[in-house]
Backbone as JSON Lines, residues from 0, in Angstrom:
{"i":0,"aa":"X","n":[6.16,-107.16,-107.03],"ca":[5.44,-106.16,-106.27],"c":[6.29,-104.89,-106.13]}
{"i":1,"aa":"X","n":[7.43,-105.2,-106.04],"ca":[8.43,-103.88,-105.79],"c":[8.23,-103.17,-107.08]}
{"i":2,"aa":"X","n":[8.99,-103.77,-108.37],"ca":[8.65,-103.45,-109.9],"c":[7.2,-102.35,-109.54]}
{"i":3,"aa":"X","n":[6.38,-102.85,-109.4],"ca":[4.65,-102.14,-109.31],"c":[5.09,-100.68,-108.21]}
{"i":4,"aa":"X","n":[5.44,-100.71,-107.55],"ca":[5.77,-99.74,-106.72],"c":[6.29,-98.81,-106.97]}
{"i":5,"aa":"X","n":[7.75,-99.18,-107.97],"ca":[8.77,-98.16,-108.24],"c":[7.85,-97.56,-109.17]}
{"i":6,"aa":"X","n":[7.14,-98.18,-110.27],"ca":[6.44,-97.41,-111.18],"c":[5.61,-96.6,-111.06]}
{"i":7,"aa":"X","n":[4.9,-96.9,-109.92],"ca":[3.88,-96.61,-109.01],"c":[4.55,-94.66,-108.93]}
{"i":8,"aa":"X","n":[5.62,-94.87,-108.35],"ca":[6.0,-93.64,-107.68],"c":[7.07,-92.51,-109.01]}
{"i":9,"aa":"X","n":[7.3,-93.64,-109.98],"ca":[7.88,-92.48,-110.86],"c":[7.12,-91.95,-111.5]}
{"i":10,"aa":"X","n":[5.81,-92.57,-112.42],"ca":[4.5,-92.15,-112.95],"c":[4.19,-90.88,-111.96]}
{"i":11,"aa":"X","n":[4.08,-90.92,-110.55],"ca":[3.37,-89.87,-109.81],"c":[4.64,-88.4,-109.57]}
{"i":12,"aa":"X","n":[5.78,-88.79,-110.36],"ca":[6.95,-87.83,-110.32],"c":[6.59,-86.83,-111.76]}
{"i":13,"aa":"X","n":[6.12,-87.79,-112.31],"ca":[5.28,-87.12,-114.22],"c":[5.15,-86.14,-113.96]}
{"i":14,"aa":"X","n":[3.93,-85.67,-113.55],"ca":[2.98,-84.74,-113.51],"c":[3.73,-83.81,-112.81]}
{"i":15,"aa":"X","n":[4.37,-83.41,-111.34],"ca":[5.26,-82.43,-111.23],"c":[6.55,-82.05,-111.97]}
{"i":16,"aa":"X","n":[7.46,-82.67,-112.7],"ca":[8.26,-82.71,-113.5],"c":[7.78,-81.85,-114.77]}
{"i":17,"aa":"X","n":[6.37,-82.22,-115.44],"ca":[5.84,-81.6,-116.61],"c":[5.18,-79.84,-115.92]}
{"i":18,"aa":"X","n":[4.83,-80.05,-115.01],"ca":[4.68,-78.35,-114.75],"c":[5.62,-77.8,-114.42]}
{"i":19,"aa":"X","n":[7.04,-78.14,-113.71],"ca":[8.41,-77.52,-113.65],"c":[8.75,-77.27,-115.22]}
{"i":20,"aa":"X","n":[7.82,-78.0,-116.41],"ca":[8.47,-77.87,-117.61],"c":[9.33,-78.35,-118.59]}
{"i":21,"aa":"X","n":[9.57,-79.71,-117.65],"ca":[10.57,-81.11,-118.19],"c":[9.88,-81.78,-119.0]}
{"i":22,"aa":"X","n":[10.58,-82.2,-119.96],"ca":[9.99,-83.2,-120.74],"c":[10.08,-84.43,-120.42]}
{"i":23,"aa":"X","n":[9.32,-85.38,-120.8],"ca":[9.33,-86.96,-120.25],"c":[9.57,-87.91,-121.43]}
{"i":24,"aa":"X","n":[10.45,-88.82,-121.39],"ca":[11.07,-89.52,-122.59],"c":[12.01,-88.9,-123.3]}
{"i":25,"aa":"X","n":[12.41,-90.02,-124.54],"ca":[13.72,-89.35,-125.45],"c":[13.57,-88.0,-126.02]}
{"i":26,"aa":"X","n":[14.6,-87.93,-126.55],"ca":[14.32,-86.69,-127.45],"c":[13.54,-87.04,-128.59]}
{"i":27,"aa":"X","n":[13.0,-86.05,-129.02],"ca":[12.61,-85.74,-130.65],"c":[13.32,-86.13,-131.77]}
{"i":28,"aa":"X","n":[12.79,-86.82,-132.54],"ca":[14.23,-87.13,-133.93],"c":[13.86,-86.61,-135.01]}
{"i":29,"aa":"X","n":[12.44,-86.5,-135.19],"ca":[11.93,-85.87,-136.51],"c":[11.6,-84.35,-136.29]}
{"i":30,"aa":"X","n":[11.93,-83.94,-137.7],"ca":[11.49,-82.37,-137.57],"c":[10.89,-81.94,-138.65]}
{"i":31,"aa":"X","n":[11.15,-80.56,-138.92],"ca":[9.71,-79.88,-140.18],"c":[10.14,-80.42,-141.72]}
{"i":32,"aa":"X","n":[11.48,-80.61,-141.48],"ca":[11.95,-80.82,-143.14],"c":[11.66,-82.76,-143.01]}
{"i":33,"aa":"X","n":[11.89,-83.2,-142.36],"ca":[11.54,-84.76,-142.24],"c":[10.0,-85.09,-142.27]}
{"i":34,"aa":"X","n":[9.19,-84.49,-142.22],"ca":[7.96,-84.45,-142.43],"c":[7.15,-83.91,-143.72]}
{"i":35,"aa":"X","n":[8.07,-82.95,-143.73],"ca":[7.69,-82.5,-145.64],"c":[8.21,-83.37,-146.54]}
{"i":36,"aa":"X","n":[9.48,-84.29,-146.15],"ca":[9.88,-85.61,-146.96],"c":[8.65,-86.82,-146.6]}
{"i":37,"aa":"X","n":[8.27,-86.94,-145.69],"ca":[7.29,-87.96,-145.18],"c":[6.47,-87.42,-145.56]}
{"i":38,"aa":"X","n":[5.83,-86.7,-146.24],"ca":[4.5,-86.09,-147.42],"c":[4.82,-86.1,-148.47]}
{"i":39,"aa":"X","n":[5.58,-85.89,-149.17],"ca":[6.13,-86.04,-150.57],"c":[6.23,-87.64,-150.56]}
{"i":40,"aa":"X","n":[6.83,-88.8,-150.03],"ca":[7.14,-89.75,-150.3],"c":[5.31,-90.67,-150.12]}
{"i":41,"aa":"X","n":[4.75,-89.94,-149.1],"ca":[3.4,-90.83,-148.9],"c":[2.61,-90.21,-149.81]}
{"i":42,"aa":"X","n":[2.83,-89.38,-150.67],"ca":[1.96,-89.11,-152.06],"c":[2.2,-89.64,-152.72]}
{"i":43,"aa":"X","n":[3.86,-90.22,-153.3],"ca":[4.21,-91.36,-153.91],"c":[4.06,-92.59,-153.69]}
{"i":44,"aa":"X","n":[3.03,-92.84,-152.91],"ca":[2.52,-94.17,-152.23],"c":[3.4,-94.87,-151.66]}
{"i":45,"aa":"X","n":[4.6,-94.52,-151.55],"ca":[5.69,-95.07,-150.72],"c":[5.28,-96.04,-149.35]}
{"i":46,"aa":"X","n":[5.65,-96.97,-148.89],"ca":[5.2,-97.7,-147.73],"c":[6.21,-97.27,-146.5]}
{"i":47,"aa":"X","n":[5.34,-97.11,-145.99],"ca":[6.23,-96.5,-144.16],"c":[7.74,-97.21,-144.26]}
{"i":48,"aa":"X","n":[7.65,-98.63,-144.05],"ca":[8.86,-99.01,-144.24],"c":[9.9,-98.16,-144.79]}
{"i":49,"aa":"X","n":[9.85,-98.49,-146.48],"ca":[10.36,-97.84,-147.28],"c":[10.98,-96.45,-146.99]}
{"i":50,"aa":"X","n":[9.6,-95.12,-146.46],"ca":[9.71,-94.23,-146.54],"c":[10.72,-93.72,-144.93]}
{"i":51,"aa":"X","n":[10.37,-94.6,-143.93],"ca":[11.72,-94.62,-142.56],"c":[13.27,-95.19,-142.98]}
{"i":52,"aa":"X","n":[13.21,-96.1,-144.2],"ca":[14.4,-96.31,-144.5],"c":[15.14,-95.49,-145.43]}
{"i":53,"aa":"X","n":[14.9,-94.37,-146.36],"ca":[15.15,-93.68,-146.77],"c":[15.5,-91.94,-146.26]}
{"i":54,"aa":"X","n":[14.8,-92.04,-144.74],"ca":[14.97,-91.27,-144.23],"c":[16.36,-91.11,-143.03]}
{"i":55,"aa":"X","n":[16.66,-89.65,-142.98],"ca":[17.93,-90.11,-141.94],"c":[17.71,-89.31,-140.71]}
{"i":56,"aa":"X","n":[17.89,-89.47,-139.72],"ca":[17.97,-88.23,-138.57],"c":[18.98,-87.54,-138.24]}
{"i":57,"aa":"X","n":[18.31,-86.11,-138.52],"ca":[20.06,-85.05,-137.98],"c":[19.91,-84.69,-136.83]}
{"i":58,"aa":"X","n":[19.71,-84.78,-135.79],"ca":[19.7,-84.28,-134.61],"c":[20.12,-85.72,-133.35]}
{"i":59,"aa":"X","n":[20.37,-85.09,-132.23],"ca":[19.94,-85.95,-131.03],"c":[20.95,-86.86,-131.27]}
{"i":60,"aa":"X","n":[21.33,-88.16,-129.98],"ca":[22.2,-89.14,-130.23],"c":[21.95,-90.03,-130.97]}
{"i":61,"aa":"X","n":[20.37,-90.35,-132.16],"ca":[20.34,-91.11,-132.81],"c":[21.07,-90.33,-134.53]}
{"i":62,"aa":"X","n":[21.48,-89.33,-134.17],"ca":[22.21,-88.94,-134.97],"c":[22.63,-89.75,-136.53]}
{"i":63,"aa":"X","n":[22.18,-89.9,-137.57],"ca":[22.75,-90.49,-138.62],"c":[22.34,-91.76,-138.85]}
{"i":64,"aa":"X","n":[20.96,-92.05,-137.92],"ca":[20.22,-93.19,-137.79],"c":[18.88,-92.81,-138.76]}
{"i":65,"aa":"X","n":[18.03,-94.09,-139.12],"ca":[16.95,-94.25,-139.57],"c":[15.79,-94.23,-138.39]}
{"i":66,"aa":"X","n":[14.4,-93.35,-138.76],"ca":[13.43,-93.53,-137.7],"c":[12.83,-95.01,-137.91]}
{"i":67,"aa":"X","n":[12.08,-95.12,-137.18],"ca":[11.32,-96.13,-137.03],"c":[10.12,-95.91,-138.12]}
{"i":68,"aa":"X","n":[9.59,-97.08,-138.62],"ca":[8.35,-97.13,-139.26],"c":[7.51,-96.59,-138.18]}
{"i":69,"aa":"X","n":[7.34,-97.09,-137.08],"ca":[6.26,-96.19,-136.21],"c":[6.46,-94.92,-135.71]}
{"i":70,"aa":"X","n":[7.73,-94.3,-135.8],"ca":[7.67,-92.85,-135.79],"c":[7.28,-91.91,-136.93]}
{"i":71,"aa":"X","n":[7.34,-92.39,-137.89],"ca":[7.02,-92.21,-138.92],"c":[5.26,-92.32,-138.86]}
{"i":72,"aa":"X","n":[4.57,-93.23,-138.7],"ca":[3.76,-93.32,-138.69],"c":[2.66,-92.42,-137.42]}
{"i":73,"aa":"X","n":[3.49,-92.21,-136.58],"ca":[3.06,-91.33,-135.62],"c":[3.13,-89.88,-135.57]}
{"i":74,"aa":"X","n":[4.3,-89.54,-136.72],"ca":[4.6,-88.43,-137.33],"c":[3.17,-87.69,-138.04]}
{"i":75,"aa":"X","n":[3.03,-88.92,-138.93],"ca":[1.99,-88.64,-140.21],"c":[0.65,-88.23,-139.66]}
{"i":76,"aa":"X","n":[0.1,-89.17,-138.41],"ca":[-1.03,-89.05,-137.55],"c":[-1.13,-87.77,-137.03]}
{"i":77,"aa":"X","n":[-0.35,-87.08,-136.17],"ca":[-0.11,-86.07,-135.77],"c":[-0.48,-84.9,-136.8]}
{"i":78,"aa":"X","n":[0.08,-85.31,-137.73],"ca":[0.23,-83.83,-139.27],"c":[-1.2,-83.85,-139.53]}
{"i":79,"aa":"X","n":[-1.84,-85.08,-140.02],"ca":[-3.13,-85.61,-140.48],"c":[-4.35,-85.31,-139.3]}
{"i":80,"aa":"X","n":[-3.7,-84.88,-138.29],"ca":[-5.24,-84.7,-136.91],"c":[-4.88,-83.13,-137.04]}
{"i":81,"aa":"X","n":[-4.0,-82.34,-137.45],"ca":[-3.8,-81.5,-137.07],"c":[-4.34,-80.48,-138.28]}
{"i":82,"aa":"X","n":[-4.67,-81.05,-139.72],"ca":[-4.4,-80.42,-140.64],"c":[-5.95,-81.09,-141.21]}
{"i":83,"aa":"X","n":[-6.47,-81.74,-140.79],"ca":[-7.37,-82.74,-141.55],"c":[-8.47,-82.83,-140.48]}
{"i":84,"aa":"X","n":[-8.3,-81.96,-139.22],"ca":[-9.28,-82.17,-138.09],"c":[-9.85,-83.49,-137.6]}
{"i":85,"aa":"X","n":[-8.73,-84.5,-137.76],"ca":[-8.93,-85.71,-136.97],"c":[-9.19,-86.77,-137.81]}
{"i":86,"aa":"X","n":[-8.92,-86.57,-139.4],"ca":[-8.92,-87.69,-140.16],"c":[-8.29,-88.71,-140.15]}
{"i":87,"aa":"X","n":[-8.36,-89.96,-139.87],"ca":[-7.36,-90.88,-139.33],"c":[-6.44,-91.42,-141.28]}
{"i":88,"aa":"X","n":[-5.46,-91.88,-140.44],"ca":[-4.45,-91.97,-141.56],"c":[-5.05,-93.34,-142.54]}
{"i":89,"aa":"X","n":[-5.76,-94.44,-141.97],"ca":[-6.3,-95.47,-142.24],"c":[-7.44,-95.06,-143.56]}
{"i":90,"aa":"X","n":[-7.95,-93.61,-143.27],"ca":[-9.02,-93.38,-144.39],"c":[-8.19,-92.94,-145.76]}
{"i":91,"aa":"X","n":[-6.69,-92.49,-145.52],"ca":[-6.43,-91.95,-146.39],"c":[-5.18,-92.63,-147.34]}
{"i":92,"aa":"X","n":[-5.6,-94.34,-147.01],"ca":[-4.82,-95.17,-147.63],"c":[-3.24,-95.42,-146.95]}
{"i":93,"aa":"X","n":[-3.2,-95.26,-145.56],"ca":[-1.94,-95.44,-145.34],"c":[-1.96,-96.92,-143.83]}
């Protein structure tokens, strides 16, 4: 019940925090050139896997680390709603 509470009250800290202009969660790991590699490699039909393990991150304390298949994949979604007006990634073989 406590657990439920604390969450209770940091969730309701969100929303003022984001209009002061804070961001909520980690940092960012992917950027514009990691995404133009994550299009080039998913034209080569490359599999997410594959294409997060080949990839590296320069920024942030994951510094010199591999993303995740699901950042990657959340990457692609994002590019694909944004560029494709909401085509989901599922229609376009991925």
């Amino acid at each position: 019940m406590e657990h439920a509470y604390i969450r209770d009250r940091t969730l309701e800290g969100h929303e003022p925090a984001r209009k002061r202009g804070n961001t909520i969660g980690g940092a960012g790991v992917t950027d514009n050139d990691m995404l133009s590699m994550v299009l080039r490699l998913r034209d080569q039909e490359m599999s997410l896997r594959d294409t997060a393990a080949r990839l590296v991150i320069t920024k942030s304390t994951k510094k010199g680390q591999h993303p995740s298949p699901a950042t990657v994949m959340r990457r692609l979604r994002e590019h694909d709603r944004a560029t494709d007006g909401g085509l989901v990634t599922a229609e376009r073989g991925l």
